[in-house]
SEROKOL-365145 format. One record per atom (N, C-alpha, C): x, y, z; residue in three letters. Coordinates in steps of 0.001 Angstrom, whole numbers, plus 500000, padded with zeros to 6 digits. Example, Ala and Ser with C-alpha at 12.3 -4.5 7.8 and 13.67 -1.06 7.14 Angstrom:
% SEROKOL-365145
513190494310507800ALA;512300495500507800ALA;513200496700507800ALA;512850497750507080SER;513670498940507140SER;512900500030507870SER;
***
This chain:
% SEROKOL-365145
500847498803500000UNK;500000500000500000UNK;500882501246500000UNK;500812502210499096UNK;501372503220498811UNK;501056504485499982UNK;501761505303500160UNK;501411506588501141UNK;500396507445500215UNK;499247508022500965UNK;498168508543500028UNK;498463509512499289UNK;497560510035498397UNK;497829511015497489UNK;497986512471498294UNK;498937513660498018UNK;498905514538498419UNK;497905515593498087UNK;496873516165498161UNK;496237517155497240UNK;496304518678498238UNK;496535519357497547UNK;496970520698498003UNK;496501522144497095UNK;496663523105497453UNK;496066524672496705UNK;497155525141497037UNK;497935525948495602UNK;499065527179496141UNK;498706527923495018UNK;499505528728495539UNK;499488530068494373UNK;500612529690493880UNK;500566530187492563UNK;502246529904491666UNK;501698529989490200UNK;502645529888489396UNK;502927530013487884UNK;502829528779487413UNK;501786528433486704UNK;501798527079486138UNK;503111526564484847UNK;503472527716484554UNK;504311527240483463UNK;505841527277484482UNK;505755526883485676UNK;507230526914486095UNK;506890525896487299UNK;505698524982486927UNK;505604524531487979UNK;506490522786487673UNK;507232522528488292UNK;507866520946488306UNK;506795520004488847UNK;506231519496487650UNK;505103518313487891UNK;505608517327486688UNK;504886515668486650UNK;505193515164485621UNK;504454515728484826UNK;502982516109485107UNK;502037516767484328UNK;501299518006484880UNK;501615518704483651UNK;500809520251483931UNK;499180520134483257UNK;498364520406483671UNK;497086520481483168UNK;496868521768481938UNK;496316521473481144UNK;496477523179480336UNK;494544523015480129UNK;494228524202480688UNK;492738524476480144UNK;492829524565478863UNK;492320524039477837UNK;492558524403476455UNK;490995524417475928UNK;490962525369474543UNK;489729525117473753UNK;489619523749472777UNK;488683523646472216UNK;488113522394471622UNK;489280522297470630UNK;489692523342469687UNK;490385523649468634UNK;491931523212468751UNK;492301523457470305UNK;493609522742470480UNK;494814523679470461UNK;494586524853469801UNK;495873525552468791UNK;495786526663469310UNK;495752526913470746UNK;496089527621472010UNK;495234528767472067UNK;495311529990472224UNK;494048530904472981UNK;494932532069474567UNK;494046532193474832UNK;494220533513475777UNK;494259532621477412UNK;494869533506478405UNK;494766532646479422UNK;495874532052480068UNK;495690530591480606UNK;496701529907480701UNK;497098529167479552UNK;496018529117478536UNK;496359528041477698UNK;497603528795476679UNK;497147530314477006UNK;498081530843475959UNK;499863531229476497UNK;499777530952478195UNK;500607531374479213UNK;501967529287478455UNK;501119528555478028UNK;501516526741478255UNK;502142526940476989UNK;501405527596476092UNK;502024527246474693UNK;503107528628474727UNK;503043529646474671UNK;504055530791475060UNK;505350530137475375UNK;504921529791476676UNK;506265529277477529UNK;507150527485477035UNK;505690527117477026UNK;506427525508476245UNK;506967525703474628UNK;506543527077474006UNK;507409527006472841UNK;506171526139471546UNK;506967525926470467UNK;506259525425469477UNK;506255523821469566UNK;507094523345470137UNK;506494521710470046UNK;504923521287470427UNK;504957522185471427UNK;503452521737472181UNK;502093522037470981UNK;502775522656470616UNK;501488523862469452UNK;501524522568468268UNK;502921521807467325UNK;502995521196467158UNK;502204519882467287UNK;502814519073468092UNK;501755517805468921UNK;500210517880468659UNK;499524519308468795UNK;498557519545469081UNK;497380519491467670UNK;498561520225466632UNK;498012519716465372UNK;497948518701464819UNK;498658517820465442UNK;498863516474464999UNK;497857515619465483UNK;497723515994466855UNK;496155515569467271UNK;494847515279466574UNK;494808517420465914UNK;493853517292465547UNK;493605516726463907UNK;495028516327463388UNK;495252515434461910UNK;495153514397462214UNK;495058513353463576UNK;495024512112463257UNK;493517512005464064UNK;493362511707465516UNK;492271511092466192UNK;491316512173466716UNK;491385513728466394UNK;489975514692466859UNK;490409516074466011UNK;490076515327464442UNK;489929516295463735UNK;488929516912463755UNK;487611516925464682UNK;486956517906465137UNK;486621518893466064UNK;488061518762467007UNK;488664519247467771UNK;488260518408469425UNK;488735518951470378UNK;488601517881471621UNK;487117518065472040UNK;486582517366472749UNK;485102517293472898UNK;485280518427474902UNK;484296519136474926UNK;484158519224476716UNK;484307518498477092UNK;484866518659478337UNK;485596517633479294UNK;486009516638479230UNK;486605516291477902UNK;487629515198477501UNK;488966515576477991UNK;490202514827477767UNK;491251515229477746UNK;492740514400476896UNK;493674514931476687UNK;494568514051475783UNK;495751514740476287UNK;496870514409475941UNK;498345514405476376UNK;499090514648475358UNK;500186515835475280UNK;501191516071474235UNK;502708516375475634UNK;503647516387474288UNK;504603516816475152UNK;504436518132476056UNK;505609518001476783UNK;505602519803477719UNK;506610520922476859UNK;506936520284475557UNK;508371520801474864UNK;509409521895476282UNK;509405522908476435UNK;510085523396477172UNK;509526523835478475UNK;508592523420478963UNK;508264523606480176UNK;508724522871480954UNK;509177523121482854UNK;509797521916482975UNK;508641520525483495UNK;507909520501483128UNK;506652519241483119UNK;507704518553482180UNK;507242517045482365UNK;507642515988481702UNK;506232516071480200UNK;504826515778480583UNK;503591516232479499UNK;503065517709479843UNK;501821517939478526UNK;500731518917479279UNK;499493517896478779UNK;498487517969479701UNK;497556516934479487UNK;496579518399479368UNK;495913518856477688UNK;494801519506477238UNK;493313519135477965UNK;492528520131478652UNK;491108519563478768UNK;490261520728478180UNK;489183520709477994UNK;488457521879477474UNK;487091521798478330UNK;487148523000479466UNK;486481523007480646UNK;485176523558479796UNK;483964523607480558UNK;482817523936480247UNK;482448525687480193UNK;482134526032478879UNK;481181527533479237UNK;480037527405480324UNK;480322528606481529UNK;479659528226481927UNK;477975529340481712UNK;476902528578481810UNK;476016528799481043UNK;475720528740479932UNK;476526527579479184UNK;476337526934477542UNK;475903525358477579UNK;475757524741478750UNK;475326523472479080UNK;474104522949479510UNK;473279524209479987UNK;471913523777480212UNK;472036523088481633UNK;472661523479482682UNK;472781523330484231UNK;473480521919484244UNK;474380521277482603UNK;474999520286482859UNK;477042520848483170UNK;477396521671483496UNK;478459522256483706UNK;479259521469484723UNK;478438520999485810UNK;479217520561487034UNK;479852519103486844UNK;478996518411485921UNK;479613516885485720UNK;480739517194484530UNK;480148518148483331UNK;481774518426482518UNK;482643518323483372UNK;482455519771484175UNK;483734520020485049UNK;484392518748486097UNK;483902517996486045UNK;484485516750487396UNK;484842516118485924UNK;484242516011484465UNK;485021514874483768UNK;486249515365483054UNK;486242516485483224UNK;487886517193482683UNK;488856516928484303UNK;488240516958485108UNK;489648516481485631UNK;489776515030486511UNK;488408514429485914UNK;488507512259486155UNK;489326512450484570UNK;489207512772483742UNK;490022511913482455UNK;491130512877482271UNK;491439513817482910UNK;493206514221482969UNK;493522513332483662UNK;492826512830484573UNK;493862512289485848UNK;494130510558485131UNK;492731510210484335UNK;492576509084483445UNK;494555509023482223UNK;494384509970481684UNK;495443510361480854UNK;496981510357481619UNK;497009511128482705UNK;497510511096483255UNK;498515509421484002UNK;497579509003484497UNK;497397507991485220UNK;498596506757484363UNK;497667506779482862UNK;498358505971481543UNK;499476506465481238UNK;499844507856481696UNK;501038508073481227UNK;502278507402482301UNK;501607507472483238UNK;502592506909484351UNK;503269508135485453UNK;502344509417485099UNK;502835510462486043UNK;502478510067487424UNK;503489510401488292UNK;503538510717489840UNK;502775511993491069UNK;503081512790489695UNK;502408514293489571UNK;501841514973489004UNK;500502515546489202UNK;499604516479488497UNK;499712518137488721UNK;499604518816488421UNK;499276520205488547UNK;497766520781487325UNK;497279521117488149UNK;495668521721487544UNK;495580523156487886UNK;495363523743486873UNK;495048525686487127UNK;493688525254487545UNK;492971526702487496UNK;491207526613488398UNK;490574526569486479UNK;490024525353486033UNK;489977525060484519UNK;488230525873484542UNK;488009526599484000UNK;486960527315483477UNK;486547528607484201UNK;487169528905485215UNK;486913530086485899UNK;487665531350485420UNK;488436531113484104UNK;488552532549483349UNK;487682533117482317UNK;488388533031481231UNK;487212533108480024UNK;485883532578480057UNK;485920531453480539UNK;484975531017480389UNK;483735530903481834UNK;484055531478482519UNK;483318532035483528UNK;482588531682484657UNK;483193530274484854UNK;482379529460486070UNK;483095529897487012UNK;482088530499488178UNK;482392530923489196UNK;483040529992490171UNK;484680530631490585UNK;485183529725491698UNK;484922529381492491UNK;483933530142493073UNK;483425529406494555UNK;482360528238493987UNK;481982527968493029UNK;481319527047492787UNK;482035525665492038UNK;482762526406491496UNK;483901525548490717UNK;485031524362491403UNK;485492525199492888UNK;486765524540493554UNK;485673523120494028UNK;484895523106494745UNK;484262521683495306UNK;483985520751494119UNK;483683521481492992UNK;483634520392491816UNK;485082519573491550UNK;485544520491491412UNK;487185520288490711UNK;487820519275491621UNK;487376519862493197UNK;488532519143494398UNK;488042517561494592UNK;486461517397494178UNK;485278516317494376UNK;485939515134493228UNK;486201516219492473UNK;486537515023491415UNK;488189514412491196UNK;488831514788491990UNK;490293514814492614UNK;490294513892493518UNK;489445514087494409UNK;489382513277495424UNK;488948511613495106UNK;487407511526494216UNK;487164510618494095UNK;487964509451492999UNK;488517510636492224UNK;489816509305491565UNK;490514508899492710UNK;491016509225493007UNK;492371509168494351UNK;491967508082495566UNK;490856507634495757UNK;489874507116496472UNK;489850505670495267UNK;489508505914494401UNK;489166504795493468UNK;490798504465493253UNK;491682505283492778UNK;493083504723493008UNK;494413505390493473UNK;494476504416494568UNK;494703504910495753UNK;496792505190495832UNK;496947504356494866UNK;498586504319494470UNK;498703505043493018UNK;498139505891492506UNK;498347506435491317UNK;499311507715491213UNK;499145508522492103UNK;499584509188491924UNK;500476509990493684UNK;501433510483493683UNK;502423511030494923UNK;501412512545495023UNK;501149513255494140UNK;501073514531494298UNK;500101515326493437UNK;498839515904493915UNK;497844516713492903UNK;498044518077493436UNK;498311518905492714UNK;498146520408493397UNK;497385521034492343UNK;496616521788492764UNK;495647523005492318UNK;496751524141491960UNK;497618524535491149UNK;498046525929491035UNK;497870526885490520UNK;497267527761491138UNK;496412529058491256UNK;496717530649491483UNK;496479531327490055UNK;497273532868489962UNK;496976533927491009UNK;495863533468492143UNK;496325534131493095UNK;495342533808494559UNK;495567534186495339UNK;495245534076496773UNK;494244533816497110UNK;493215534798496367UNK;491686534195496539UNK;491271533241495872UNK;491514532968494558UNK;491516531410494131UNK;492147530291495372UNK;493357530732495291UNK;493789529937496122UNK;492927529497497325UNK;492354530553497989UNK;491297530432499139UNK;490928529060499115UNK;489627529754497825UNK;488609529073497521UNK;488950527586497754UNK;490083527184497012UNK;490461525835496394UNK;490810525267497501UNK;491588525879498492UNK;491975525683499714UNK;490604525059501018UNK;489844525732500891UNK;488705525704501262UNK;488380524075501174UNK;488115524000499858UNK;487417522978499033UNK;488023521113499736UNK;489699521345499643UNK;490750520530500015UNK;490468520330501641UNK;490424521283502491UNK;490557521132503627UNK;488674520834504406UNK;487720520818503299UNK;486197520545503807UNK;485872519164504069UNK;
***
């Protein structure tokens, strides 16, 4: 039996964060955007941007579905992957937002998991652009963190929430410690 999973909230820079895997909120389209997604590809450089088209040339040439997720390199970030999810508009689902949001981060952690990472890192995935409120957002996000981690219990050393600032952080903090 393995020592349990760590799950935690900090504030920090996702593109400098040392995980095997960085989470990148991404759109359906793949080929980066505003945000963090645009903070992952910026900083990871063109391989990632790369990978991503290649994605969408071989297995989701119609780009990634909500709350799916898939895995490319981290090219220069220091992550080993970035595992893409495409969090929910919120108020484009018809009051189905909250199960997207728990299946973007059960099938990162799914992706994840197959890749053989130790470590996750997740920004707060739809509470920018796309507008789901954090205080409603962190118990989803942390719910669905938890219940992989519960279902498998040796998967992973380390999940952290990393979050651009304090009151996110709160929130998420909140969520972890309820």
């Amino acid at each position: 039996m393995g020592a349990m999973t760590t799950v935690e909230a900090v504030v920090g820079d996702l593109t400098r964060t040392e995980a095997d895997v960085v989470v990148n909120a991404a759109n359906s389209a793949l080929l980066g955007g505003g945000g963090v997604d645009g903070a992952i590809h910026r900083v990871g450089g063109p391989a990632i941007l790369d990978a991503c088209r290649q994605i969408r040339r071989t297995s989701h040439p119609e780009g990634l579905a909500t709350g799916d997720a898939v895995a490319t390199t981290a090219g220069d970030l220091p992550a080993r992957w970035v595992v893409h999810t495409v969090g929910p508009v919120y108020g484009d689902h018809g009051g189905d937002e909250p199960r997207l949001l728990a299946s973007c981060h059960r099938r990162s952690l799914e992706v994840a998991h197959a890749l053989g990472a130790r470590s996750v890192a997740f920004p707060a995935i739809s509470c920018g652009v796309y507008g789901y409120p954090p205080d409603r957002a962190a118990p989803v996000a942390v719910g669905a963190v938890r219940e992989y981690v519960v279902r498998h219990p040796d998967a992973f050393d380390s999940i952290r929430f990393v979050l651009v600032d304090e009151r996110l952080s709160a929130l998420f903090d909140a969520a972890v410690s309820d």
